[in-house]
C-alpha positions in Angstrom: 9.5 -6.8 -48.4 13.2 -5.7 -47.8 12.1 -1.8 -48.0 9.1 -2.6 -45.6 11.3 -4.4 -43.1 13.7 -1.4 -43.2 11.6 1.2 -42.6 9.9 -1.0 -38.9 13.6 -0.7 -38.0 13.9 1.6 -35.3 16.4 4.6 -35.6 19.7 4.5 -33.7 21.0 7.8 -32.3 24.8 8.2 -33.1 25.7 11.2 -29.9 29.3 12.2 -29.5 29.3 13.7 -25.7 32.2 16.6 -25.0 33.3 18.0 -22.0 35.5 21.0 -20.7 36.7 21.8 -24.4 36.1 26.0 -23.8 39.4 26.9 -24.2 39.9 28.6 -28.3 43.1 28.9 -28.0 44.3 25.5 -26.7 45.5 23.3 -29.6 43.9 20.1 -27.7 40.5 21.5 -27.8 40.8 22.4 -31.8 42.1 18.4 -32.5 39.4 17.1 -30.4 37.2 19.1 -32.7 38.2 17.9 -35.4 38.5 14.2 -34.5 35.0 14.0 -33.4 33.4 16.3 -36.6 35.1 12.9 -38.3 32.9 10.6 -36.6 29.9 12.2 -38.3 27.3 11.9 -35.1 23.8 13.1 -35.7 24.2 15.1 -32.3 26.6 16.3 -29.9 26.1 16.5 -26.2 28.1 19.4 -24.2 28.3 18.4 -20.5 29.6 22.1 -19.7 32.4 24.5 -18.8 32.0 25.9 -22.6 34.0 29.3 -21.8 36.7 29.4 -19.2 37.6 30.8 -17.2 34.5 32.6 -16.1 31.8 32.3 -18.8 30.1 34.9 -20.6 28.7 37.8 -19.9 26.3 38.3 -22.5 25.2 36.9 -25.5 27.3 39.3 -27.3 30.3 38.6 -25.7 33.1 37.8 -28.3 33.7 34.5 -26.4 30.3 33.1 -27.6 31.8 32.8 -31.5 34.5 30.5 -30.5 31.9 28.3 -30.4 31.8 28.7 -34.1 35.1 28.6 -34.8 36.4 26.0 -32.9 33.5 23.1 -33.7 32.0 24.4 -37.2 28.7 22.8 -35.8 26.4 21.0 -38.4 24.5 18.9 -36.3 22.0 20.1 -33.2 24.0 20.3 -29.9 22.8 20.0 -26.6 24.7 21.8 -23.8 24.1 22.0 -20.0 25.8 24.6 -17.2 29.3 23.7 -15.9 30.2 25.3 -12.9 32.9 27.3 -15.0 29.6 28.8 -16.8 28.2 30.0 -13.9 31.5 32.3 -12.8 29.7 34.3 -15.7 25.9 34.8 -17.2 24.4 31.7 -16.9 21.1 32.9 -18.4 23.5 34.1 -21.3 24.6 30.9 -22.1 20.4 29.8 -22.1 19.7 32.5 -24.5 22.0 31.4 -26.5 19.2 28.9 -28.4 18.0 32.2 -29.6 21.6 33.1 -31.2 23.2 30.5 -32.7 21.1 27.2 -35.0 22.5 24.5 -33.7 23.1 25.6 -30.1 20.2 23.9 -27.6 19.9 24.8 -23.8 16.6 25.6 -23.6 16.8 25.8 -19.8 19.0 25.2 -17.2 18.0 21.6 -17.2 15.3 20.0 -19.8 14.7 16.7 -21.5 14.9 15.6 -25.3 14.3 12.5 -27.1 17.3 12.2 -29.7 15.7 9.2 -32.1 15.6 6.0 -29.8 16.8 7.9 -26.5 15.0 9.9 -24.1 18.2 12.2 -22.0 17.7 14.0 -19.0 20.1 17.6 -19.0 20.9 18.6 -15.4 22.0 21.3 -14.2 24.3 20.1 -11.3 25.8 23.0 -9.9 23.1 24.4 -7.9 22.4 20.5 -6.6 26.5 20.3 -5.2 26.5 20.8 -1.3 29.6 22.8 -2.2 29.7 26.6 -2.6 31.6 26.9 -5.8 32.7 30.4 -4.6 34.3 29.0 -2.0 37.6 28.5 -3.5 37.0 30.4 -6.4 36.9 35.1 -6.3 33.1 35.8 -7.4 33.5 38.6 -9.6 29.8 39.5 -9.0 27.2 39.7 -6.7 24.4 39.2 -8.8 26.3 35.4 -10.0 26.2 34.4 -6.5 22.3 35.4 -5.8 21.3 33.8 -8.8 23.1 30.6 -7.5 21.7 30.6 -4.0 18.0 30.9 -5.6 18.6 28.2 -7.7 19.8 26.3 -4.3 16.7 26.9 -2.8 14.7 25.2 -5.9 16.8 22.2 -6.1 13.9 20.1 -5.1 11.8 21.7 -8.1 14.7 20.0 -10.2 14.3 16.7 -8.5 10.7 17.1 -8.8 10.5 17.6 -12.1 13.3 14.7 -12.9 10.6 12.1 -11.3 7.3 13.9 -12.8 9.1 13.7 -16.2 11.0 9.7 -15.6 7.3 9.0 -14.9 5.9 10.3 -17.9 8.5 8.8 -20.4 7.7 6.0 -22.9 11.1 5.6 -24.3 13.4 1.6 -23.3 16.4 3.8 -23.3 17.2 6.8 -20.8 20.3 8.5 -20.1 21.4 11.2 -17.8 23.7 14.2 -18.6 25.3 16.2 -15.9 28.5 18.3 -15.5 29.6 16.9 -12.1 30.7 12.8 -12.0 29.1 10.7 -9.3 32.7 9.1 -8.8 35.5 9.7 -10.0 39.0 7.6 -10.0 40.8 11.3 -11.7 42.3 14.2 -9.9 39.5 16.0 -9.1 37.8 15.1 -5.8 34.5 14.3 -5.3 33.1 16.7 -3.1 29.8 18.1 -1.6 27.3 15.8 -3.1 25.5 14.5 0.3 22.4 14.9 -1.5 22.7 14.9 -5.3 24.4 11.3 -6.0 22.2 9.3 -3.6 19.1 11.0 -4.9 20.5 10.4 -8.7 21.8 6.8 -8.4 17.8 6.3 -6.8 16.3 7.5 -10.1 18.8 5.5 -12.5 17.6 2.2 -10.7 13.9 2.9 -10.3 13.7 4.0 -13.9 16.4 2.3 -15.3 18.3 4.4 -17.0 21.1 3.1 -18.5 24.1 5.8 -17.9 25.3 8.8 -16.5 27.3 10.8 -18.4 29.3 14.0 -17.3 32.4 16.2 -17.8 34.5 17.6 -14.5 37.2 15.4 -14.1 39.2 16.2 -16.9 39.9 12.8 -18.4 37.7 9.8 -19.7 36.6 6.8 -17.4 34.4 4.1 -17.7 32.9 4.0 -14.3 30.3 0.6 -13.0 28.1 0.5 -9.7 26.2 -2.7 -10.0 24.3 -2.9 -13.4 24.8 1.0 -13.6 27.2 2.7 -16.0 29.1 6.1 -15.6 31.3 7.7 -18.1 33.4 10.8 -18.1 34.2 13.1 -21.0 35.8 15.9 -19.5 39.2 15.9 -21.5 37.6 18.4 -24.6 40.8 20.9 -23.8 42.5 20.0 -20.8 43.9 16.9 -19.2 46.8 15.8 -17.1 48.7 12.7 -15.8 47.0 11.0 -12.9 49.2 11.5 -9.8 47.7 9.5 -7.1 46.2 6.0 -7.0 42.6 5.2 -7.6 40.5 5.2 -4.1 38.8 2.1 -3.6 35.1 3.5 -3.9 31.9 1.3 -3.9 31.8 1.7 -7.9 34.6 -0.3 -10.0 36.6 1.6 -12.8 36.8 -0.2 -16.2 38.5 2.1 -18.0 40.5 5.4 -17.6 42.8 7.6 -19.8 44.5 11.3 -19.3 44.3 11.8 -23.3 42.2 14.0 -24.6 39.4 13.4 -26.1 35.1 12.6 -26.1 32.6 9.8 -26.0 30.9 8.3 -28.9 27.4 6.4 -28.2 26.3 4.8 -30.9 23.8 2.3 -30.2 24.5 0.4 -27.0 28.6 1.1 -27.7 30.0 3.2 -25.9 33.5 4.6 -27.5 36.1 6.9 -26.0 38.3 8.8 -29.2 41.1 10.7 -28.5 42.8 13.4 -31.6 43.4 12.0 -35.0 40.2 9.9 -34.4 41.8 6.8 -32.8 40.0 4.7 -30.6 40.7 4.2 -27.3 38.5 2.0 -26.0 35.0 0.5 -26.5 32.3 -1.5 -24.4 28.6 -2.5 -24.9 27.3 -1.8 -22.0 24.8 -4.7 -22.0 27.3 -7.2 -23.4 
């Protein structure tokens, strides 16, 4: 009777989620490394900027092995586009899945179901009203023309987000994307006239229980209503917060300038920093 009623339980995805880490030669990345391979997660979630400071060229770049080197992977990762990936290759960084065992981006934005969760990867960047190039030197044409005609299908992505949110059968959904809806960090929250109202209108219809994103270099616990939002974007680089939280629509629960990544392991969701010490924990139904 015991085995029976063990094997009707459903199984629990344990995902660490890491953000902005692609930096091999930044001690801070390598400790964050190595505090979340001690958590043991069955998967790890890569909300992008994997190579600064422009990306890769190719798959054969010698930037693709500190990949290897840094995280020793030995579980399947799932990785989405930062907008430091697309000063380089993007395509490269797809391919990729071809290269390396563990290393999953099958496309610039895709859907798995990890165990008991069904998570949407986005690819933000083309979705920002914000030319990254802007205030950053393109070093080639081609990068930029690839972006703009990913511009002009943004509604293809947002299409197929609702085709797919309609087709799921999962209870528990998550979303993945690079850039933060909000943000109480340094980093400004810019050129998303479009993407966050269009995003928050999915998370409610569907109800999907979180956003979860890089960017801001630093970890927050974010809340809009009965809508969570967490930042992970403190893999290698972080810094003291200089200016006093805006007062936004949303509400901040939690933030810290240590580095480190999210754990979600049922409905807990854990922020770590180095030597694997917890920095703070909520249930996000409790």
């Amino acid at each position: 009777m015991i085995l029976f009623l063990v094997m009707l339980l459903p199984v629990v995805a344990k995902i660490a989620v890491v953000g902005d880490w692609g930096c091999p030669q930044c001690t801070s990345a390598r400790m964050v490394a190595q505090s979340l391979r001690a958590t043991k997660p069955d998967y790890v979630i890569s909300v992008g900027d994997h190579f600064y400071p422009e990306g890769i060229q190719s798959t054969s770049d010698a930037n693709v092995f500190s990949w290897i080197d840094m995280w020793t992977p030995s579980v399947p990762w799932y990785l989405i586009l930062g907008n430091h990936d697309y000063y380089g290759n993007s395509q490269a960084q797809i391919d990729l899945t071809n290269t390396f065992t563990y290393w999953n981006m099958e496309s610039r934005y895709y859907t798995e179901i990890l165990d008991d969760i069904q998570i949407w990867f986005l690819d933000t960047t083309p979705l920002l009203d914000l030319d990254i190039f802007d205030f950053h030197d393109a070093t080639s044409g081609t990068i930029i023309d690839t972006l703009y005609t990913q511009r002009i299908d943004a509604e293809m992505q947002y299409e197929w987000l609702q085709t797919s949110l309609q087709n799921s059968i999962t209870s528990r959904k998550i979303f993945v994307g690079h850039h933060p809806l909000w943000t109480f960090g340094n980093v400004d929250n810019i050129g998303k006239t479009a993407f966050k109202p269009k995003i928050l209108a999915f998370m409610q219809e569907y109800g999907v229980e979180s956003y979860v994103s890089g960017h801001d270099h630093s970890l927050q616990d974010i809340q809009y209503g009965n809508l969570r939002q967490f930042i992970a974007g403190s893999g290698a680089f972080s810094y003291e917060f200089d200016k006093t939280p805006l007062l936004q629509e949303a509400r901040l629960n939690f933030r810290s300038d240590e580095f480190g990544f999210l754990l979600v392991d049922g409905y807990n969701y854990t922020f770590y920093t180095t030597e694997n010490r917890m920095l703070y924990t909520t249930n996000i139904y409790k």
